[in-house]
TIRO-2110 file (N, C-alpha, C; in Angstrom, 1 decimal):
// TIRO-2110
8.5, 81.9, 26.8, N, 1, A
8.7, 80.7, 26.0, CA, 1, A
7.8, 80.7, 24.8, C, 1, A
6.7, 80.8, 24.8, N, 2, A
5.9, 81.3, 23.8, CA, 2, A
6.2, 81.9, 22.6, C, 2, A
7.0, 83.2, 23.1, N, 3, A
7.1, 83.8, 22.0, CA, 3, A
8.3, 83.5, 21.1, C, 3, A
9.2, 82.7, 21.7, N, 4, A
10.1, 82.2, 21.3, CA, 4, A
9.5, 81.6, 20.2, C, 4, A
9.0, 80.5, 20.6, N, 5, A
8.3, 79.0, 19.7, CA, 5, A
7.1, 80.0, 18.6, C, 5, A
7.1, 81.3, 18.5, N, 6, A
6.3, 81.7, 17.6, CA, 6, A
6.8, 82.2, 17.0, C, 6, A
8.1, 83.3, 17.2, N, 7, A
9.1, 83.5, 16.2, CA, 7, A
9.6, 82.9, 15.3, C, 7, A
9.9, 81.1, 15.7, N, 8, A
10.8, 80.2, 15.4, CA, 8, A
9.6, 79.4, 14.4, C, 8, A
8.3, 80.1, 14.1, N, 9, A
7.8, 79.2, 13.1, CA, 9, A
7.0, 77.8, 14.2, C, 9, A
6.6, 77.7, 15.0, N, 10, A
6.7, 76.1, 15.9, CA, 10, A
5.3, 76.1, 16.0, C, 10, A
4.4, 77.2, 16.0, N, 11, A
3.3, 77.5, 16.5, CA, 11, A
2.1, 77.7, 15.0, C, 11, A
0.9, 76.9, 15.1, N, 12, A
0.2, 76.7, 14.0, CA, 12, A
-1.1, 77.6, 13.9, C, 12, A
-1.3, 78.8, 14.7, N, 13, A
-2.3, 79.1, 14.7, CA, 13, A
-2.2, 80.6, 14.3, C, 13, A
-0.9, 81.0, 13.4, N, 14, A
-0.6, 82.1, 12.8, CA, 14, A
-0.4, 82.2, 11.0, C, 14, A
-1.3, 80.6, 10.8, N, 15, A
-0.9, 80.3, 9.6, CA, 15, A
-1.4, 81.5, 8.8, C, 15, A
-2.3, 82.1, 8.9, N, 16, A
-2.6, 83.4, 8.3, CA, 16, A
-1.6, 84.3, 7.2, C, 16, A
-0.9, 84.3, 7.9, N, 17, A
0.1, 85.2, 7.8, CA, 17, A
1.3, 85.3, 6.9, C, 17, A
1.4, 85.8, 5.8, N, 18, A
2.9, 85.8, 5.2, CA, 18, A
4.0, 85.9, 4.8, C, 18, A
4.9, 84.8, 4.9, N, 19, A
6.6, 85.3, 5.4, CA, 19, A
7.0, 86.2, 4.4, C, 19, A
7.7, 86.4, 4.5, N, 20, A
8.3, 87.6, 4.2, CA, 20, A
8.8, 87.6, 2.7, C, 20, A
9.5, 86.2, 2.6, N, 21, A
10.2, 85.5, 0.8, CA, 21, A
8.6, 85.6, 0.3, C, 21, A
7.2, 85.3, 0.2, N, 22, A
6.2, 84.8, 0.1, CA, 22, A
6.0, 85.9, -0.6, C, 22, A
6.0, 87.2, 0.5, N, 23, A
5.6, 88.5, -0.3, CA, 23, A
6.6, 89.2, -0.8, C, 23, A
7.8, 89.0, -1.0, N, 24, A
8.7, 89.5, -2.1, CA, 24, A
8.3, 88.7, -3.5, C, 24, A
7.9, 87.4, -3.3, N, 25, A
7.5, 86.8, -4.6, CA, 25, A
6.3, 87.8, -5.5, C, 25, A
5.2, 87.6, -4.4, N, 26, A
4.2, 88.6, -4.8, CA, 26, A
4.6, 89.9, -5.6, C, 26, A
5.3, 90.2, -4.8, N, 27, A
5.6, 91.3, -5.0, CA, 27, A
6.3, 92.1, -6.5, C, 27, A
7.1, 90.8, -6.7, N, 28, A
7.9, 90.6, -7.7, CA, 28, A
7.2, 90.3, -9.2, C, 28, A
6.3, 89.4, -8.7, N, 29, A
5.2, 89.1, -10.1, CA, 29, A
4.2, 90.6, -10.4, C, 29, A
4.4, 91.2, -9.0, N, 30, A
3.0, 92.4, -9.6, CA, 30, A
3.8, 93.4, -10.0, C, 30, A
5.1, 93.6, -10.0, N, 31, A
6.1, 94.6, -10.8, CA, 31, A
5.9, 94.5, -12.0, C, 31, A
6.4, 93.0, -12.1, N, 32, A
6.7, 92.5, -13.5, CA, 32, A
5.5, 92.7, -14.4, C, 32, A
4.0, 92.2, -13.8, N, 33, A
3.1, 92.0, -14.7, CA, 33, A
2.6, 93.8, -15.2, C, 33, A
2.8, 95.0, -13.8, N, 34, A
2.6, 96.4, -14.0, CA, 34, A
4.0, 96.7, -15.4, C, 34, A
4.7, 96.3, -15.1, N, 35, A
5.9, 96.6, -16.5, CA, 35, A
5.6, 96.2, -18.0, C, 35, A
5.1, 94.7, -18.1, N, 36, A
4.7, 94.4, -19.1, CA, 36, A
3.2, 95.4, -19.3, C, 36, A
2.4, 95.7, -18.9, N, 37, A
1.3, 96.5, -18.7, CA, 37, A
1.5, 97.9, -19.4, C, 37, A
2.5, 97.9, -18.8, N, 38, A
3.2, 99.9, -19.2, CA, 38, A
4.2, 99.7, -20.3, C, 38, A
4.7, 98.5, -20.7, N, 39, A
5.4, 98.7, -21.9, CA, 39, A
4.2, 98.3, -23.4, C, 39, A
3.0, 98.0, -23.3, N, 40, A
1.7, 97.7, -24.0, CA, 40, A
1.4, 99.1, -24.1, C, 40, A
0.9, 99.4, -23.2, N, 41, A
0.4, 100.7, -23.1, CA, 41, A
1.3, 102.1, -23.9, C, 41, A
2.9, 101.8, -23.9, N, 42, A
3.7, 102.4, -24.5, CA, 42, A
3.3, 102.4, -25.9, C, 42, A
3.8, 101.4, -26.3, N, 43, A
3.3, 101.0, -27.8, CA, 43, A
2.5, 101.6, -28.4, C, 43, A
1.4, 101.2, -27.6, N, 44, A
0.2, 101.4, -28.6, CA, 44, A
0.0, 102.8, -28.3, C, 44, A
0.6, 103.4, -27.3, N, 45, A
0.1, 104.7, -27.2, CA, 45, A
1.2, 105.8, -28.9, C, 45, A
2.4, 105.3, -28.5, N, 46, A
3.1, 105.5, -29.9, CA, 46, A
2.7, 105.2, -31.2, C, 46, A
1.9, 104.0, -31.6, N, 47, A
1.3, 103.7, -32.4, CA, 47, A
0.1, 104.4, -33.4, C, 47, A
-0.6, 104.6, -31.8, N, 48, A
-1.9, 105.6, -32.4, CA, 48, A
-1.1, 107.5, -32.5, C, 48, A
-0.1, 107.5, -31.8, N, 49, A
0.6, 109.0, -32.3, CA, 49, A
0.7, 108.6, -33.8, C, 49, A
1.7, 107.9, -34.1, N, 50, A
2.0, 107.8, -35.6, CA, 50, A
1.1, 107.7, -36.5, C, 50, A
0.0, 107.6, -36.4, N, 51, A
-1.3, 107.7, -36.9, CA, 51, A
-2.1, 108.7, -36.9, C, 51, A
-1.9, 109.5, -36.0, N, 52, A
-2.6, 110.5, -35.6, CA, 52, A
-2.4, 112.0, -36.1, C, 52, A
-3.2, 113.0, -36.5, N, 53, A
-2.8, 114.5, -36.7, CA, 53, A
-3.2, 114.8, -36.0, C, 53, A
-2.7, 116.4, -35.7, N, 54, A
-3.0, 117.7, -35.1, CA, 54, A
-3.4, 117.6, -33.8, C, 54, A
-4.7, 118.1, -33.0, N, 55, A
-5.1, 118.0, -31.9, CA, 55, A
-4.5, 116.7, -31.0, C, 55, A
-5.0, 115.7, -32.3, N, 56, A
-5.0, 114.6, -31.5, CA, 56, A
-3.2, 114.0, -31.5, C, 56, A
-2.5, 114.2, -32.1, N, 57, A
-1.2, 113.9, -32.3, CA, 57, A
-0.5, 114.4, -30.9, C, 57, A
-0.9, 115.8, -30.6, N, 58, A
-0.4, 116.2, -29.2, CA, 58, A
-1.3, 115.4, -28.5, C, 58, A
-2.4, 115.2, -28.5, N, 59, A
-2.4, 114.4, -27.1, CA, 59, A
-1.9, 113.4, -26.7, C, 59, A
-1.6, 112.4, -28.3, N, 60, A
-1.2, 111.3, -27.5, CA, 60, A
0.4, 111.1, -27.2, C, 60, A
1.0, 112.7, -27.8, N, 61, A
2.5, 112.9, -27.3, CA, 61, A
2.4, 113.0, -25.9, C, 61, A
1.7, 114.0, -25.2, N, 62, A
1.8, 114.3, -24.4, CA, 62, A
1.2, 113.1, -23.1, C, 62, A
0.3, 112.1, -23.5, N, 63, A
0.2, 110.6, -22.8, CA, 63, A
1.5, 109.7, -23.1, C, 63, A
2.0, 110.0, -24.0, N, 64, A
2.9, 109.0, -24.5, CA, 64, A
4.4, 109.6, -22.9, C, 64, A
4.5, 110.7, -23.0, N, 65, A
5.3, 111.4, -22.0, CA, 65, A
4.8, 111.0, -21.1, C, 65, A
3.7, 110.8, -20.5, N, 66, A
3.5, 110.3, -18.8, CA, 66, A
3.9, 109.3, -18.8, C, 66, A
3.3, 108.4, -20.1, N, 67, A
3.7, 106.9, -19.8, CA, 67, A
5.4, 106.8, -19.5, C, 67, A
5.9, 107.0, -20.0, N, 68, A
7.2, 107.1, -20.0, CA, 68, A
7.8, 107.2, -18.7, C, 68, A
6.8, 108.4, -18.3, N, 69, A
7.8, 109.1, -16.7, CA, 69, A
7.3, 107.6, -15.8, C, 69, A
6.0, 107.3, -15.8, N, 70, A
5.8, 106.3, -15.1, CA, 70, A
6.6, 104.9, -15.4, C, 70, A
7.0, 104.7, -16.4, N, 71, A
7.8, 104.1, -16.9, CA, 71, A
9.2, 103.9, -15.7, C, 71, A
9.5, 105.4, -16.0, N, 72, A
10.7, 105.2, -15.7, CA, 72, A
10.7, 105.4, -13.9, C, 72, A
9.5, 106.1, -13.0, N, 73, A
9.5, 105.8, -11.8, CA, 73, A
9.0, 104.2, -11.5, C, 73, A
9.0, 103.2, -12.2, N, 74, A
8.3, 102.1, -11.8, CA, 74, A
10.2, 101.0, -11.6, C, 74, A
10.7, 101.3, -13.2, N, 75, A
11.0, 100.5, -13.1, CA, 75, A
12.9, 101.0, -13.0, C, 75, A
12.8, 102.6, -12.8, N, 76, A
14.2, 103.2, -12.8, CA, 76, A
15.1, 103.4, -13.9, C, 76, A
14.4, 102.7, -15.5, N, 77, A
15.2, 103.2, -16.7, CA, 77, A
14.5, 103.7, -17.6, C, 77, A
15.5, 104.0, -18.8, N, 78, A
14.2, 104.8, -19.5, CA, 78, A
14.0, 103.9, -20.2, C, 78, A
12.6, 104.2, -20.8, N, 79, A
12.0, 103.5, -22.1, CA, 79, A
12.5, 104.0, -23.3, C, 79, A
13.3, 102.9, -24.5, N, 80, A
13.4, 103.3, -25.4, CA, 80, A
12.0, 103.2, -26.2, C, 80, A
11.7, 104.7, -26.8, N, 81, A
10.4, 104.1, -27.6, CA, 81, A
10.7, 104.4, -29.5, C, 81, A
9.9, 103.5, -30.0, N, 82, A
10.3, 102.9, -31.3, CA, 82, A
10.1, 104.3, -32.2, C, 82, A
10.6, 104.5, -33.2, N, 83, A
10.3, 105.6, -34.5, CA, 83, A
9.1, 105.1, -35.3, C, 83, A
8.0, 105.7, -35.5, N, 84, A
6.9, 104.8, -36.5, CA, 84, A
7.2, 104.5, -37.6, C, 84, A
8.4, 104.3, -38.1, N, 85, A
9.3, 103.5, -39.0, CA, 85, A
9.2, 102.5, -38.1, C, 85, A
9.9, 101.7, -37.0, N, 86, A
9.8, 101.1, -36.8, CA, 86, A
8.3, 100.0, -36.2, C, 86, A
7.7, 100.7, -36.1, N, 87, A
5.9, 100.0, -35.6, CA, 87, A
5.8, 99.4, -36.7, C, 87, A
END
């Protein structure tokens, strides 16, 4: 009987714990705020390429490429990223 009345929510001394919509919310804001995070990060990492020569021009190509991949394992599309005409 117990465990009935603790499945069904009835029982107060599990308040600890949370449901399940609770942590899809969570879950949902820390996507969103990691997305907004990595499309900043995109920018400015294009930014300082367009700025940038030689040594350092590849490097920040080749960060600007991780970002991207992570990009697109986070959120499953790709990033369009701007031409430094457009920055």
């Amino acid at each position: 009987m117990f465990h009935i009345a603790w499945v069904g929510g009835l029982t107060t001394w599990n308040e600890g714990y949370a449901e399940a919509s609770e942590v899809a919310k969570v879950r949902h804001t820390v996507e969103s705020i990691q997305i907004s995070l990595m499309d900043s990060k995109i920018f400015e990492t294009k930014r300082l390429q367009c700025d940038a020569k030689g040594e350092r021009r590849a490097y920040y190509t080749k960060r600007l490429t991780q970002l991207i991949r992570e990009y697109k394992n986070l959120t499953g599309e790709t990033y369009r990223v701007p031409n430094c005409d457009e920055i």
